[in-house]
N, C-alpha and C positions, 0 to 999 in steps of 0.2 A: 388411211383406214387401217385401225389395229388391227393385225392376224392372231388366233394363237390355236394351238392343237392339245387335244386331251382322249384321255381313252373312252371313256363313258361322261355324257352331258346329261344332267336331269333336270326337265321343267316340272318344274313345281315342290313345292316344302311343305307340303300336309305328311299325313302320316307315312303313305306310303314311300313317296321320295328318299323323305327321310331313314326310313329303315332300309331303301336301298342305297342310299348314299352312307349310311354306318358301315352296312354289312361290305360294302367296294372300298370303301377307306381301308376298314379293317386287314382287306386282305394284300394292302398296298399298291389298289388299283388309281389312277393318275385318274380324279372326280372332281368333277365339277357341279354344283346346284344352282340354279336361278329359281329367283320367285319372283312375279309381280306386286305383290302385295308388300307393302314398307314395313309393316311390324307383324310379332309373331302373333298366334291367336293368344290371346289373352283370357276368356272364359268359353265356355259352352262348346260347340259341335257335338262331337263323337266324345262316347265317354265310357265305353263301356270293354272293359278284355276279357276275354273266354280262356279257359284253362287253357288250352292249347297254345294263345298266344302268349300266354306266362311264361310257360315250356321254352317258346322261341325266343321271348326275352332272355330267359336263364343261360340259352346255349351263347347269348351275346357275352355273359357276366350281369346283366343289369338288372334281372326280375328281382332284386333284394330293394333294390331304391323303388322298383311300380309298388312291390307289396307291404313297403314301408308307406308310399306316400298315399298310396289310395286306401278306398274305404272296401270292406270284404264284403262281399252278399252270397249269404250263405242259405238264407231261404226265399220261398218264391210262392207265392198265394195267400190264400186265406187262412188254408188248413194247414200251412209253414210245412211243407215238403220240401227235399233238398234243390237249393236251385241248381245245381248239376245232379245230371241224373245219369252221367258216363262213370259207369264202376272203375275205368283204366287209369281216370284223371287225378296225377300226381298234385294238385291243385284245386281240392274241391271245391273252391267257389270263383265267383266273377270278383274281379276288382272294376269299382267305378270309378276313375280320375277325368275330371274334363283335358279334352286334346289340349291344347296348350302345356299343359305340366306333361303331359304322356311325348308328346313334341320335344321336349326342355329335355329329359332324358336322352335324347335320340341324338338332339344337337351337342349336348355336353359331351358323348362317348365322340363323336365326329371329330370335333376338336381335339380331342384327345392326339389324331391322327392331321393335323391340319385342314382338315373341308370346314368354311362354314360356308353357310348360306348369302347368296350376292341376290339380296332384296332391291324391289322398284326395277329390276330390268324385265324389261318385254322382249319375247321375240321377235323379230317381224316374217322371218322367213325361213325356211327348210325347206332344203332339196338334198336328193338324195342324187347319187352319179348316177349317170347311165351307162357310162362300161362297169358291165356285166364283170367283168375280168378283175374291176377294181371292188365290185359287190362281195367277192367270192374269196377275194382273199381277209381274213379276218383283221389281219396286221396293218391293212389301208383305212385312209381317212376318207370314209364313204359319205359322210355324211357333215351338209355346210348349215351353220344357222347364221344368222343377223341379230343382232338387235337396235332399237331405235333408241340411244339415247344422245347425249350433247357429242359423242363421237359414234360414228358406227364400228362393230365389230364384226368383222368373221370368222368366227370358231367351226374349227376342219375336227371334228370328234368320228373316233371308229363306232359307236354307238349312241343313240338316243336313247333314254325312255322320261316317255307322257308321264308325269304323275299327276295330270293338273286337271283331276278333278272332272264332275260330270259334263260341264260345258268345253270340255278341250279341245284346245286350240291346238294340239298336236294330232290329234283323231283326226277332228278335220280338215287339219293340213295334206293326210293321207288321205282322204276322201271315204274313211273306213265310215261306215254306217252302222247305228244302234239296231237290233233288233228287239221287238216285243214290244207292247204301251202306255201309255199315259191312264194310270186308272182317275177315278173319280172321288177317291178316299183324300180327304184335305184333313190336316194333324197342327194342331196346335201344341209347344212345349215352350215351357217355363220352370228356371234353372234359380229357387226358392229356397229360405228358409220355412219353415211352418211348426206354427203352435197348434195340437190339432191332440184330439181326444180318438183318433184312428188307432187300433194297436196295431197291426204291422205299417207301420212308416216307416220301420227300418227293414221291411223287406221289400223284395219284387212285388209286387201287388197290382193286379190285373180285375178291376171293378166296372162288371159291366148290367148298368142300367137300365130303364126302357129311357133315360136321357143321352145315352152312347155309352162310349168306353172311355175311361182314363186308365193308366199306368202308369204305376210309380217307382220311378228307379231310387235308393240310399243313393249319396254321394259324397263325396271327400267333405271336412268339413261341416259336420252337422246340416246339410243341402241336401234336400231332394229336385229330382228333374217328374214335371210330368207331363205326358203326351197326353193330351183331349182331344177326341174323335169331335169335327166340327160337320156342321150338315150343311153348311153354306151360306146357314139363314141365320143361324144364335148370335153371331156377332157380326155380320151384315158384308160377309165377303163374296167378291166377285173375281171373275179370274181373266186378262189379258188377253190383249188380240193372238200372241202367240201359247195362248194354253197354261199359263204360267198361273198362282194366285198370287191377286192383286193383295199385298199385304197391308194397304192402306187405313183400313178398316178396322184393324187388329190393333189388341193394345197388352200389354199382359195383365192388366184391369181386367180387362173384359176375358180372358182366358181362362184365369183364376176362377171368375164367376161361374165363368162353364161347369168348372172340375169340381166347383163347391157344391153345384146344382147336382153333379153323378154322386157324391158322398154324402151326399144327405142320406141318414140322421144327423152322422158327423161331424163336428165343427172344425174346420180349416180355414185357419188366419194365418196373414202371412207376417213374417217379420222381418224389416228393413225391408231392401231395396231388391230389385227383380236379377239379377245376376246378369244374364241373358235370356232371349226369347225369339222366337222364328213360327212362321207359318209354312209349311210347305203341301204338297200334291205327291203323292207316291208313284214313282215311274218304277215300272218294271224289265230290264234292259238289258243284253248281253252285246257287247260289241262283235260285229261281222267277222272281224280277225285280231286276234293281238301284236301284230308287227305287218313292217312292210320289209320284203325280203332277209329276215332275220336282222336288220340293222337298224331298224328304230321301233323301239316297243311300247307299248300304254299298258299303266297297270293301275290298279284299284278304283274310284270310280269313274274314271276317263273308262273304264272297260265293262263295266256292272253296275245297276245301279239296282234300287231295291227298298224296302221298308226300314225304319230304322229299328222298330217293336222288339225285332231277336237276337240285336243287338251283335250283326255282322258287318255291318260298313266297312268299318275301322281294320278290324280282323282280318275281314278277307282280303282287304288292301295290301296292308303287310303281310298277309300270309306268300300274297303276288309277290314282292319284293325278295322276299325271302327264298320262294322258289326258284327266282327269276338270279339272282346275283350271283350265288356260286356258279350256277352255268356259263353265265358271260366270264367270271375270273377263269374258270378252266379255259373257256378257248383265246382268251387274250392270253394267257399263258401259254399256250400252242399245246395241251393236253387234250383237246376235244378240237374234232371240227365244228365250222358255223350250223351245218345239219342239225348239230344236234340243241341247239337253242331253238328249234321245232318243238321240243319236248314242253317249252315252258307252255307255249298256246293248247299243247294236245292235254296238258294237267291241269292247265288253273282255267280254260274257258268249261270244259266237262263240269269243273266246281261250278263254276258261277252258273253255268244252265241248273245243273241242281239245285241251289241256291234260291234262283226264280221260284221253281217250283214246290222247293218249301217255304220259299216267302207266300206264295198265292195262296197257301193253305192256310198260314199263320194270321196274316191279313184277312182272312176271309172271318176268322174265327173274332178277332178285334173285332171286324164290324159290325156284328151279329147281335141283333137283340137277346137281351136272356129268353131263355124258354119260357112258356106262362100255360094256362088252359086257351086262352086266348090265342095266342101264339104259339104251335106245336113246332114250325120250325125255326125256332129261336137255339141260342147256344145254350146248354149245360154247364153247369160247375164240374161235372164227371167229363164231358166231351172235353173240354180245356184242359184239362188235368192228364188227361189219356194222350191226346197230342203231346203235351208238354213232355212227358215221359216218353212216346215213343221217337220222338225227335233231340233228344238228349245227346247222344253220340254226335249227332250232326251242328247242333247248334253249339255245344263246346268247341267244337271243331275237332275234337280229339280223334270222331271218326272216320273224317278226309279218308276216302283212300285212292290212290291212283291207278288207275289199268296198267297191262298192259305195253309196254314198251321196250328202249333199247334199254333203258335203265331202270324196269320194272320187270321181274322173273319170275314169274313162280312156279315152275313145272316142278321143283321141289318141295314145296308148301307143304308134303307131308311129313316131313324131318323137323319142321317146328310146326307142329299143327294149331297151336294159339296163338300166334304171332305172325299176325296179319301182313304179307307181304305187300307192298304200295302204301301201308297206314305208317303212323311216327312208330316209333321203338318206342314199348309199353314200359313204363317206369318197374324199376324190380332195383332191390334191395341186395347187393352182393358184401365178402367180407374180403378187405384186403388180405392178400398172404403173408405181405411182410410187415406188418405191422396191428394187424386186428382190425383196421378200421371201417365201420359200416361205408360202402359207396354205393348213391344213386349210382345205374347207370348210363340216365342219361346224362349227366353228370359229365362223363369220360366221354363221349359227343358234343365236343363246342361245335359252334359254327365257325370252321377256320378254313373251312375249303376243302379238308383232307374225306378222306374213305376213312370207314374204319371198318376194321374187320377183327369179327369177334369168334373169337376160337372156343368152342364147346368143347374143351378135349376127352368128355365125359369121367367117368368114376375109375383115374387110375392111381397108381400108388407113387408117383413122382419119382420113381426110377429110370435112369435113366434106359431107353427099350430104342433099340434098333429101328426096329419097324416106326416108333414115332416121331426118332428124326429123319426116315428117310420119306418119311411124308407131309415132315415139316418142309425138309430141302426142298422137296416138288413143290409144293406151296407157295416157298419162297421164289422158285426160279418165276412161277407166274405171274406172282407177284411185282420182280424185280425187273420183269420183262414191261411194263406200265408205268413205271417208277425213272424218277429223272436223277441226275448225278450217280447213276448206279446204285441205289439205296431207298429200299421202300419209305421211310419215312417223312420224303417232303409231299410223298400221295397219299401215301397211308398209314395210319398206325394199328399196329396191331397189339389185340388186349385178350389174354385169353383167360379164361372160366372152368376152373376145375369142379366137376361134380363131387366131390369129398368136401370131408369138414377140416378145419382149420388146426384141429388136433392134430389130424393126420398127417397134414404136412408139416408142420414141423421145423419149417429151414428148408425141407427139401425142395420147394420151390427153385432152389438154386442148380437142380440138377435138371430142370427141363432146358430140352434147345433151344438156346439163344434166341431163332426166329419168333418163339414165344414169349421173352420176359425181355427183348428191348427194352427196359428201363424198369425197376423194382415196384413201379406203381401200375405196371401192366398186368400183374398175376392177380386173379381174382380166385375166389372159391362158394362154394354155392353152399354155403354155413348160417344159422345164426348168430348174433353178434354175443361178447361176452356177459349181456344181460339179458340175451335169451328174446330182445322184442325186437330184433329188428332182421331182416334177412332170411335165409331157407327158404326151398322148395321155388328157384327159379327156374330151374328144369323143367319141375311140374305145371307151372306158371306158364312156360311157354311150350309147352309140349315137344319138347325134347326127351328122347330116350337117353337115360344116363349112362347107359353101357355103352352107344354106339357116336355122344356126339352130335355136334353141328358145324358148320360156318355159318354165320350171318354177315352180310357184307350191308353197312347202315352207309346211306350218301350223306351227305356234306349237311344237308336239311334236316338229318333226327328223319326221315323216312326209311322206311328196308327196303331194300334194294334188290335183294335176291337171300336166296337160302339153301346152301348143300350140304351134302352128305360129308363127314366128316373122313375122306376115304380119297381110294386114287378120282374116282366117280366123281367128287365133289370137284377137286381141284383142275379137273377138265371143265367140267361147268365153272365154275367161276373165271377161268381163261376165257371161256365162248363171252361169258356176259361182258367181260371188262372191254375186250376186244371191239365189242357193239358199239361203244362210246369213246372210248379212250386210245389217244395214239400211241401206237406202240413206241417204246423205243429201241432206235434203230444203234446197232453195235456194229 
């Protein structure tokens, strides 16, 4: 029987896996991926990214190949209002790519770093140790799997995580239990071209009938995807001993017919062949816990499940992953203890109960007859419309925010009063110092593992001032005290933000302390750019007083993390918070 040992093991190669097997490659974490399925998805599933996951693409390097290869949806209804309705969003519209190419992205950057995917293997088994002693220390191999094929193996990994999907086989290896239930909403979708006299086909388009709802999503390649609300009876389906629909019945003939039945006047024809096509039942579901003693985790719909209509699946999948991966590289790295991989269940299960709950709304509204004289409690074109917009921050994802926690602060919150603590860092436009050049800032937040910390030094004159290096030095000592090989830069980098304009400095950039301009592309300044459209007023943006400064300390994920006072004040706080999380090191 073959042995072998690995840091982190992940079942399953859908979206989520995947973005967590990138983001653990990336940081030179020893990964492994299994999937049982032989080949990769090749059309349909999930197909939908929200501004927010653009963002998380971009901190990879990779959002230029999603928004090259996908198609942009930029409006959404009848009366073409914007399809994001989040003012913050660096990315104002959705891209549609069917998973498989959104997949192909995820696998091509892996390789880059050696992971690829080891298809056709099954599990058969997982167990976790039962010395306690061996749970608890991060650096053991707590955790045995098997698989069943022409040889057995047993892979000794300090970590699992479930990515495998709504029926998982790793949930229920832990005996963990869904909660919430199985509605009675059944959804027809087919993945089409169409010749059709409709004028928004190329947007979002939400048409609802006294025949039901359909929805029409754009998609890469001249493709539309549309979901048809099915009553049980149009196309003669019945549903399985276990609660399941019996897809037997179903043809994309017969789906088509449906959708062409809600669009009447309009003529929709299809052209060529059905792409893909699925029947499903909408479960509404939060799993009971997302790990079993911090050592094997489930994330995206192994832990959530939900409607597809607002077009979060996928999203909140990887959003999991995403949360989920810098926390595991920290403490395999011995910078955090296992405690604090509690963090990721106490953030992303709070999302997904959210989530539910504006799924039950959003769904409620799909399956709602239009309004009539006849029918007073039917849905509205105005009641749709009002939803859609107040739900906007949420369904982008852009307005995530997280409580509360060891790595969530905000008893400062009034020192950047626009800059939502526990939400991502709000895109803002700064001017380099040493060279003029407009920079996003989220831009200077990849996702590499590191802190960063962004120095407000507010509106001085770049002279060099006692007082501000000796509050740099304090800074620094905090800083260096969390910091490994004696040097903040393999935890953190730091970038700091002058409130002045680019005139004004001058070169003098080169007289601020060291602790400030570690490297000539760290100095920023809160300027317009040389043609006047880009940049200024990030101060104001984020509610920062320009006289007195900030710190914002952003985690590894494009979240804030905390917010101080630019002052001795501050840099006491920012000790208490790093301290909460992060092992000190010992001299």
């Amino acid at each position: 029987m073959k042995e072998s040992y690995v840091d982190v093991l992940i079942v399953g190669a859908g979206p989520a896996g995947l973005m967590a097997a990138n983001a653990l490659a990336r940081a030179g974490i020893n990964v492994r991926v299994i999937e049982k399925k032989a080949t990769a998805v090749n059309a349909g599933h999930a197909d939908g990214i929200q501004p927010r996951t653009i963002e998380i693409f971009q901190s990879y390097g990779l959002a230029e190949r999603l928004i090259r290869e996908g198609n942009h949806m930029y409006m959404a209804l009848t009366q073409r209002v914007p399809d994001i309705t989040a003012p913050s969003a660096r990315y104002p519209f959705e891209v549609t790519l069917h998973q498989g190419r959104i997949e192909k992205i995820l696998l091509d950057s892996m390789e880059q770093f050696g992971v690829k995917v080891e298809r056709s293997t099954v599990p058969t088994v997982i167990q976790l140790t039962d010395d306690q002693a061996n749970v608890a220390d991060p650096g053991s191999y707590a955790v045995k799997r098997m698989d069943a094929d022409d040889s057995f193996e047993t892979v000794q990994a300090k970590f699992v995580i479930g990515a495998d999907g709504a029926h998982s086989w790793v949930r229920k290896s832990l005996g963990i239990s869904m909660e919430g239930e199985q509605t009675d909403s059944v959804w027809g979708v087919i993945d089409v071209r169409l010749e059709t006299d409709f004028p928004d086909i190329r947007a979002k388009s939400i048409i609802n009938s006294n025949t039901g709802t359909c929805f029409i999503i754009p998609r890469e390649d001249d493709k539309d995807r549309i979901y048809i609300q099915l009553d049980g009876t149009n196309i003669g389906l019945s549903t399985t001993c276990n609660g399941r629909v019996d897809k037997t019945a179903a043809s994309p003939e017969k789906l088509l017919a449906v959708a062409q039945e809600m669009m009447k006047p309009f003529r929709v024809k299809q052209v060529g062949e059905c792409e893909w096509w699925t029947v499903y039942s909408v479960g509404q579901r939060v799993a009971s816990s997302y790990s079993a003693q911090e050592r094997v985790f489930i994330v995206g719909d192994a832990c959530h499940t939900h409607s597809p209509k607002a077009g979060q699946g996928m999203n909140a999948s990887m959003g999991d992953s995403h949360n989920l991966a810098w926390k595991l590289t920290h403490v395999l790295r011995g910078w955090a203890g296992l405690q604090f991989l509690k963090t990721y269940e106490y953030e992303r299960r709070k999302f997904a109960q959210d989530l539910i709950a504006f799924d039950k709304i959003w769904s409620k509204l799909f399956t709602g007859k239009p309004r009539t004289e006849e029918n007073q409690d039917g849905v509205t074109h105005e009641e749709f419309l009002r939803h859609f917009q107040t739900f906007g921050g949420f369904s982008s994802n852009v307005g995530i925010h997280y409580g509360a926690s060891t790595i969530t602060s905000s008893e400062y919150q009034n020192v950047a009063q626009h800059l939502p603590i526990g939400q991502r860092m709000i895109p803002q436009v700064f001017i380099r110092a040493a060279d003029g050049r407009p920079i996003e800032i989220q831009d200077m937040l990849p996702a590499d593992t590191r802190l960063r910390l962004l120095v407000f030094t507010g509106d001085i004159d770049f002279a060099t001032k006692e007082q501000l290096q000796e509050l740099c030095n304090e800074l620094e000592r905090v800083i260096t005290t969390f910091s490994r090989n004696n040097t903040p830069s393999e935890v953190f980098r730091v970038i700091s933000i002058a409130g002045t304009t680019l005139r004004k400095v001058d070169g003098a950039h080169l007289e601020l302390p060291a602790f400030l301009r570690s490297h000539w592309s760290s100095v920023l300044v809160d300027d317009l750019d040389t043609k006047g459209k880009q940049g200024g007023d990030g101060y104001t943006n984020y509610g920062i007083d320009q006289s007195a400064g900030a710190v914002v300390l952003v985690r590894p994920d494009g979240y804030v993390g905390t917010v101080a006072p630019f002052n001795e004040e501050g840099v006491k706080h920012l000790g208490t918070y790093l301290n909460g999380f992060i092992n000190p090191v010992q001299f």
